[in-house]
N, CA, C and O atoms as a GROMACS GRO file, in nm:
protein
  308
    1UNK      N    1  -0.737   0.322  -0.789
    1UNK     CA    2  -0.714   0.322  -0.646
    1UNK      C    3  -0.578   0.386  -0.616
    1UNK      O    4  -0.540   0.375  -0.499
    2UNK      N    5  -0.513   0.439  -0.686
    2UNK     CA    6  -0.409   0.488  -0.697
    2UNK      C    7  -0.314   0.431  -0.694
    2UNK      O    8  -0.310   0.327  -0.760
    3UNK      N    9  -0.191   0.474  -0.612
    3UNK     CA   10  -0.080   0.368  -0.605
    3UNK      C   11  -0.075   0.300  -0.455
    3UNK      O   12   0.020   0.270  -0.382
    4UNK      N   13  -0.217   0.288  -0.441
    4UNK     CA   14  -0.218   0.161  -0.343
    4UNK      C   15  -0.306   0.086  -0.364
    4UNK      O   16  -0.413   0.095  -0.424
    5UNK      N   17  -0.232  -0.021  -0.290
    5UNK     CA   18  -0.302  -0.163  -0.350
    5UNK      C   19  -0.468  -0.216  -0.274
    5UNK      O   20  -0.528  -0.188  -0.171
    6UNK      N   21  -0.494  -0.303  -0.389
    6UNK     CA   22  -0.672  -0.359  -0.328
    6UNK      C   23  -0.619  -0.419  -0.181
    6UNK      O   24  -0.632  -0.373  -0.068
    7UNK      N   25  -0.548  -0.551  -0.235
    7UNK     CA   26  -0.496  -0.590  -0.125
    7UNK      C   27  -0.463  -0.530   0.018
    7UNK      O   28  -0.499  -0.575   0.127
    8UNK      N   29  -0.390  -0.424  -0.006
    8UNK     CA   30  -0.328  -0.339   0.117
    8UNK      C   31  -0.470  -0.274   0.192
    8UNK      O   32  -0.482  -0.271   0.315
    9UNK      N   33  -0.547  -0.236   0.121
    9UNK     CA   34  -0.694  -0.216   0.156
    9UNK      C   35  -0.793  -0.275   0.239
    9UNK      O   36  -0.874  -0.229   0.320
   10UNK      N   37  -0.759  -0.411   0.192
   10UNK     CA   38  -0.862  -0.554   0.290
   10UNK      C   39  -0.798  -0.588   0.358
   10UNK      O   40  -0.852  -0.664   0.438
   11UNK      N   41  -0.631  -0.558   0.382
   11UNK     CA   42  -0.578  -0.580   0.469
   11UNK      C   43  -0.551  -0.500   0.615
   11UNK      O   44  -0.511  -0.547   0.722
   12UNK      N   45  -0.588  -0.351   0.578
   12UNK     CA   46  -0.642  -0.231   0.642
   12UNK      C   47  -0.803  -0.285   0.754
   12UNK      O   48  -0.823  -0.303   0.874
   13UNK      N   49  -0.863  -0.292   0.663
   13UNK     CA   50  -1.002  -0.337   0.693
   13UNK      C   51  -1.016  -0.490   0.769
   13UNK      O   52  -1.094  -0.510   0.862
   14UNK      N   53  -0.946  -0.570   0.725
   14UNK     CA   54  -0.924  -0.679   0.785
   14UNK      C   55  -0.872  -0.657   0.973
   14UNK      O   56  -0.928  -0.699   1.074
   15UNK      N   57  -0.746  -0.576   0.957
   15UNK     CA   58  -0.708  -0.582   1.093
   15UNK      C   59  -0.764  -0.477   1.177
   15UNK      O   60  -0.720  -0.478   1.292
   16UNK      N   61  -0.871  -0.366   1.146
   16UNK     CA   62  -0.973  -0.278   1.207
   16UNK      C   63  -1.056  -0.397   1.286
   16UNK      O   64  -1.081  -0.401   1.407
   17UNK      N   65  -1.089  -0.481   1.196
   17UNK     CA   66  -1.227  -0.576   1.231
   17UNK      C   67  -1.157  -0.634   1.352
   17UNK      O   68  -1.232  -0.641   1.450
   18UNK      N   69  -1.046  -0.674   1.371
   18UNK     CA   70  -0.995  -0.756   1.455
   18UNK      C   71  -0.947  -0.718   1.595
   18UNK      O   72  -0.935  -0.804   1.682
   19UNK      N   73  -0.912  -0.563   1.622
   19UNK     CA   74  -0.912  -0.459   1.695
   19UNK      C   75  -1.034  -0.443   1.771
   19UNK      O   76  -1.143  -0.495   1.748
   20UNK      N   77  -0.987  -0.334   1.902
   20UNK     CA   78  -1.081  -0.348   1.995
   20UNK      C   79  -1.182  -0.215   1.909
   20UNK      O   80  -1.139  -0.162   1.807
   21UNK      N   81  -1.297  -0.180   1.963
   21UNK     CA   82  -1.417  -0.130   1.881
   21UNK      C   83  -1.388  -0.078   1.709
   21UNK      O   84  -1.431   0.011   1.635
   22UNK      N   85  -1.289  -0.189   1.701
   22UNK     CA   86  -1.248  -0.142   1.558
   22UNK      C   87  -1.177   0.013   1.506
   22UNK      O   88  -1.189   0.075   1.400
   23UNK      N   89  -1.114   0.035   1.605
   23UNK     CA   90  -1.024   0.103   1.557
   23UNK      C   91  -0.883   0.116   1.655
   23UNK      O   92  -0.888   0.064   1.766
   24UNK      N   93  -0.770   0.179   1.617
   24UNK     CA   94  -0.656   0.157   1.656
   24UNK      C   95  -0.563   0.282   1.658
   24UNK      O   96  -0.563   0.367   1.568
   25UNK      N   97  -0.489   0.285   1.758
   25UNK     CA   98  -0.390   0.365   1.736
   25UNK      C   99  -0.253   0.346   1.663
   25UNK      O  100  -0.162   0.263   1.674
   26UNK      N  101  -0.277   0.474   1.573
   26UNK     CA  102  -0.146   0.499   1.440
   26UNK      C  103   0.001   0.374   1.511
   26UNK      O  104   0.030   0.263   1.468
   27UNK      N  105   0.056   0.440   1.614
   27UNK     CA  106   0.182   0.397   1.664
   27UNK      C  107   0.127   0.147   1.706
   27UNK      O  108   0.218   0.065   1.719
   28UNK      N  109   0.041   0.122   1.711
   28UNK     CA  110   0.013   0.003   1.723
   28UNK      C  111  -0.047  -0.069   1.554
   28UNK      O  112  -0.076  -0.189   1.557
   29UNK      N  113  -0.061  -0.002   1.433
   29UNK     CA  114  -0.054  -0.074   1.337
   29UNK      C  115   0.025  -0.089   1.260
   29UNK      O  116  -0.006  -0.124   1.146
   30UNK      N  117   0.145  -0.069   1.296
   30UNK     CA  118   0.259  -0.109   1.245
   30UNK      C  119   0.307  -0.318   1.269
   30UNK      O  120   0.350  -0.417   1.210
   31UNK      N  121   0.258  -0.268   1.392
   31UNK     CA  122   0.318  -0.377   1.485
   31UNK      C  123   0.152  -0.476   1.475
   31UNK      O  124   0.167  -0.598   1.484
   32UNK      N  125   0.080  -0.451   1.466
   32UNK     CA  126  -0.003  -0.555   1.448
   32UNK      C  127  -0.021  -0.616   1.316
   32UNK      O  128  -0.076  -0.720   1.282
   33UNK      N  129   0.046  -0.516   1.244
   33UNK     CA  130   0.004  -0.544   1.074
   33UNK      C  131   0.158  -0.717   1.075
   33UNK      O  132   0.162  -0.837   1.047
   34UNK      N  133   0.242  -0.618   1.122
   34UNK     CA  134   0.355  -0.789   1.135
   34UNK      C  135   0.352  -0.882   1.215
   34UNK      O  136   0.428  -0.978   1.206
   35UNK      N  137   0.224  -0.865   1.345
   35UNK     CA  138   0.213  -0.984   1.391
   35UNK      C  139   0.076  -1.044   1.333
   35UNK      O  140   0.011  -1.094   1.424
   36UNK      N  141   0.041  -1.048   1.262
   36UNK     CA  142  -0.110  -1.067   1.204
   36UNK      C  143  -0.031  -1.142   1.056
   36UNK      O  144  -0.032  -1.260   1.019
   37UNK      N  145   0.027  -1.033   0.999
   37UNK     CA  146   0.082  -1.070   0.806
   37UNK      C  147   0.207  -1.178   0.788
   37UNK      O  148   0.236  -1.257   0.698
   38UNK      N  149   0.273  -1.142   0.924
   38UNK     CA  150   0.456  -1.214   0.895
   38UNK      C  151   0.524  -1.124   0.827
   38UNK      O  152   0.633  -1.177   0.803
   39UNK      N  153   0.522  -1.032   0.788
   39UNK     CA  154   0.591  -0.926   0.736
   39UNK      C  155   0.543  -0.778   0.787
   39UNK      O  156   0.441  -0.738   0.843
   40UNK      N  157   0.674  -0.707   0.740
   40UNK     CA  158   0.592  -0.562   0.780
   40UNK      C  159   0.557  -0.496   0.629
   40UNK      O  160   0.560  -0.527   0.510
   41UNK      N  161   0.512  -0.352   0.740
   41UNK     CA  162   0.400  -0.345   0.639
   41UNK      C  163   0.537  -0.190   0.642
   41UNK      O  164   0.573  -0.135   0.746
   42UNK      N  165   0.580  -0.158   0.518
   42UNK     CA  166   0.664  -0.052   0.491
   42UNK      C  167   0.571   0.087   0.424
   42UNK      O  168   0.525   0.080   0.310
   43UNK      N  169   0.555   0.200   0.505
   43UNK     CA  170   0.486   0.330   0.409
   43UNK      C  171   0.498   0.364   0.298
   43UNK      O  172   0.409   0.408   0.225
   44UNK      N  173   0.724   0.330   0.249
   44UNK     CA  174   0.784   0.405   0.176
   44UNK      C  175   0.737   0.343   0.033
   44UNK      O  176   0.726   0.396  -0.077
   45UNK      N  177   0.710   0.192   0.083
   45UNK     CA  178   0.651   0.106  -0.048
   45UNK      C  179   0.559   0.202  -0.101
   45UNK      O  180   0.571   0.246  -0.215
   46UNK      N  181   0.455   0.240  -0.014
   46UNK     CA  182   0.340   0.325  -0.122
   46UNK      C  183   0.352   0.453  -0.129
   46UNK      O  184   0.251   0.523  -0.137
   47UNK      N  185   0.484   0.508  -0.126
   47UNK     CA  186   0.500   0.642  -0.168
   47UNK      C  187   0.470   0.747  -0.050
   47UNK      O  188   0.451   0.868  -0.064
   48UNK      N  189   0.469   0.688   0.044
   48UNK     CA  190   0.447   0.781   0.182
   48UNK      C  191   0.543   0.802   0.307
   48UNK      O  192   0.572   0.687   0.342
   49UNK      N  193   0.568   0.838   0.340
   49UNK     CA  194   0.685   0.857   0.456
   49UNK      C  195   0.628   0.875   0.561
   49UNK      O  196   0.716   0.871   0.647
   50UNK      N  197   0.503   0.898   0.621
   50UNK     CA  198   0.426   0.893   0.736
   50UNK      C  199   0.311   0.789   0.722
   50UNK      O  200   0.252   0.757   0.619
   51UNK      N  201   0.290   0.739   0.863
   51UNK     CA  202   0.106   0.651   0.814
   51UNK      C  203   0.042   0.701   0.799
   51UNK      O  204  -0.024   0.686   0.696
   52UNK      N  205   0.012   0.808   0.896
   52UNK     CA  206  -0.087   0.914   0.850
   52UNK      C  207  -0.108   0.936   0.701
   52UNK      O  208  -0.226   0.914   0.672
   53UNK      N  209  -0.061   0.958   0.634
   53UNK     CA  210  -0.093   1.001   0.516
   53UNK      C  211  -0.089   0.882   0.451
   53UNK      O  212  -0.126   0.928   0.343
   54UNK      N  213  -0.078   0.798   0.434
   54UNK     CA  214  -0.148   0.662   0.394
   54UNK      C  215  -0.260   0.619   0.432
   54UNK      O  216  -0.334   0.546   0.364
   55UNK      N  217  -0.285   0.664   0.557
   55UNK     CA  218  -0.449   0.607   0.566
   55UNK      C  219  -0.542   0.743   0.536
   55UNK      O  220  -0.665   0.740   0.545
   56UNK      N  221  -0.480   0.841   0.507
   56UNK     CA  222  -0.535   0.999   0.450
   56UNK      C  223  -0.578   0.999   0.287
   56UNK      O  224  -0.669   1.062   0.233
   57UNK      N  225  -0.454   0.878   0.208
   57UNK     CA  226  -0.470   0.842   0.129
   57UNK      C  227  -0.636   0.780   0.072
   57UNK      O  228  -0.709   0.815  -0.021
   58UNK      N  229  -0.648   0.676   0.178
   58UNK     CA  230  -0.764   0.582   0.136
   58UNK      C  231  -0.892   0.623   0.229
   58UNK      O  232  -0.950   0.533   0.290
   59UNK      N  233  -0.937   0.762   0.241
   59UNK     CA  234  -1.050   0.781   0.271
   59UNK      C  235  -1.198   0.676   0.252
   59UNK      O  236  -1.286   0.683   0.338
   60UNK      N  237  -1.209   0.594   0.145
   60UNK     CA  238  -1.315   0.534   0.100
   60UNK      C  239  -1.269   0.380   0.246
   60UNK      O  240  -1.342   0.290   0.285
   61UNK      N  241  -1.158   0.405   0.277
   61UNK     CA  242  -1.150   0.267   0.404
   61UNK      C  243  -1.139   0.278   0.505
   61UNK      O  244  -1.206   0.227   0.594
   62UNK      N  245  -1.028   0.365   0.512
   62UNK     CA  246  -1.023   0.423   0.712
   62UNK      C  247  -1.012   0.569   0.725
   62UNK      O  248  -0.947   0.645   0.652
   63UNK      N  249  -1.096   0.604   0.844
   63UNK     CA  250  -1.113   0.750   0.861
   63UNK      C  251  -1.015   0.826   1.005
   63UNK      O  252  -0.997   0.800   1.124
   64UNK      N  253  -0.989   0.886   0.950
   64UNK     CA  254  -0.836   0.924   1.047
   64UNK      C  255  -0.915   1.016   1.164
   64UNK      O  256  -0.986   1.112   1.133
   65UNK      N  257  -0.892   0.970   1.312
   65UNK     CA  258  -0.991   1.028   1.400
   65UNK      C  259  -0.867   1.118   1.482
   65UNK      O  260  -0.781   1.050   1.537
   66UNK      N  261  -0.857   1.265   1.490
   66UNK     CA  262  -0.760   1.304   1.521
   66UNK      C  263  -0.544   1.264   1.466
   66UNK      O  264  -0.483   1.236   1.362
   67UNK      N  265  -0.520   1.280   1.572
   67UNK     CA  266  -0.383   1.264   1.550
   67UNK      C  267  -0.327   1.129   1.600
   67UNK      O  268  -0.205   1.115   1.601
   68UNK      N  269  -0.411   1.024   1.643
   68UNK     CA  270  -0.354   0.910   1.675
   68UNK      C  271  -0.439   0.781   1.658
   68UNK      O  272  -0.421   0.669   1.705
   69UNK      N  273  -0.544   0.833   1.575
   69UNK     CA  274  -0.652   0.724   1.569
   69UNK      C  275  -0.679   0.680   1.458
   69UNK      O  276  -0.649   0.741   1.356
   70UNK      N  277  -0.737   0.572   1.459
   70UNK     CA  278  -0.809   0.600   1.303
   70UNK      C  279  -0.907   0.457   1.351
   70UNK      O  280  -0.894   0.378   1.445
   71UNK      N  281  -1.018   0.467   1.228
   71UNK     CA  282  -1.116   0.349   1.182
   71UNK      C  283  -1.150   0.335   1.100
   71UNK      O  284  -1.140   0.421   1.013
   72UNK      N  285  -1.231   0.182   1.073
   72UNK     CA  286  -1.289   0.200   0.976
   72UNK      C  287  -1.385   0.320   0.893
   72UNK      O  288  -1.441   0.406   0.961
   73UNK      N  289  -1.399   0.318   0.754
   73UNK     CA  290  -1.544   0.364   0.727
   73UNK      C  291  -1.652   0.389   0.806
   73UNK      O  292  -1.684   0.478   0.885
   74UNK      N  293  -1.720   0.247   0.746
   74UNK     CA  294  -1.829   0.150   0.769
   74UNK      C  295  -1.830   0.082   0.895
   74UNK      O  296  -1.827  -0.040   0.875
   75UNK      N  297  -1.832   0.108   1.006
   75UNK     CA  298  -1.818   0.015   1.109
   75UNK      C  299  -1.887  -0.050   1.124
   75UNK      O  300  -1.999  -0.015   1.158
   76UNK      N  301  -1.852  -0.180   1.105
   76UNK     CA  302  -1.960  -0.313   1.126
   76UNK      C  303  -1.894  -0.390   1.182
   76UNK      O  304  -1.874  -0.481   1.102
   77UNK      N  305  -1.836  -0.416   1.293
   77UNK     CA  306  -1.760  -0.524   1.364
   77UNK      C  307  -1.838  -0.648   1.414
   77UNK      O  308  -1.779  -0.739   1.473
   0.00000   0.00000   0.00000
């Protein structure tokens, strides 16, 4: 899975599900990931300096819809 984690994954997928039609804008999962986790959620940890390219990273979980979106895969909310 590379150098990101399972965890960080279901935790991706976790807060899609919880979002309105399951998906979210880039600039609001920052901020939901620390009001949801109690911590934030840092890019630089997984080797990325943008979100974008962290969730570009994990194609098999969220699919990047333009320049400010993204969702799940699988949408099953």
């Amino acid at each position: 899975m590379n150098c990101l984690s399972l965890k960080l994954t279901l935790q991706v997928v976790e807060l899609l599900r919880h979002a309105p039609e399951c998906s979210m804008m880039f600039n609001k999962f920052i901020p939901a990931y620390h009001h949801h986790y109690g911590h934030q959620c840092r890019v630089a940890d997984y080797g990325f300096t943008k979100l974008i390219e962290l969730f570009e990273a994990i194609p098999h979980v969220a699919k990047v819809r333009g320049q400010s979106y993204f969702e799940p895969l699988n949408k099953t909310c």
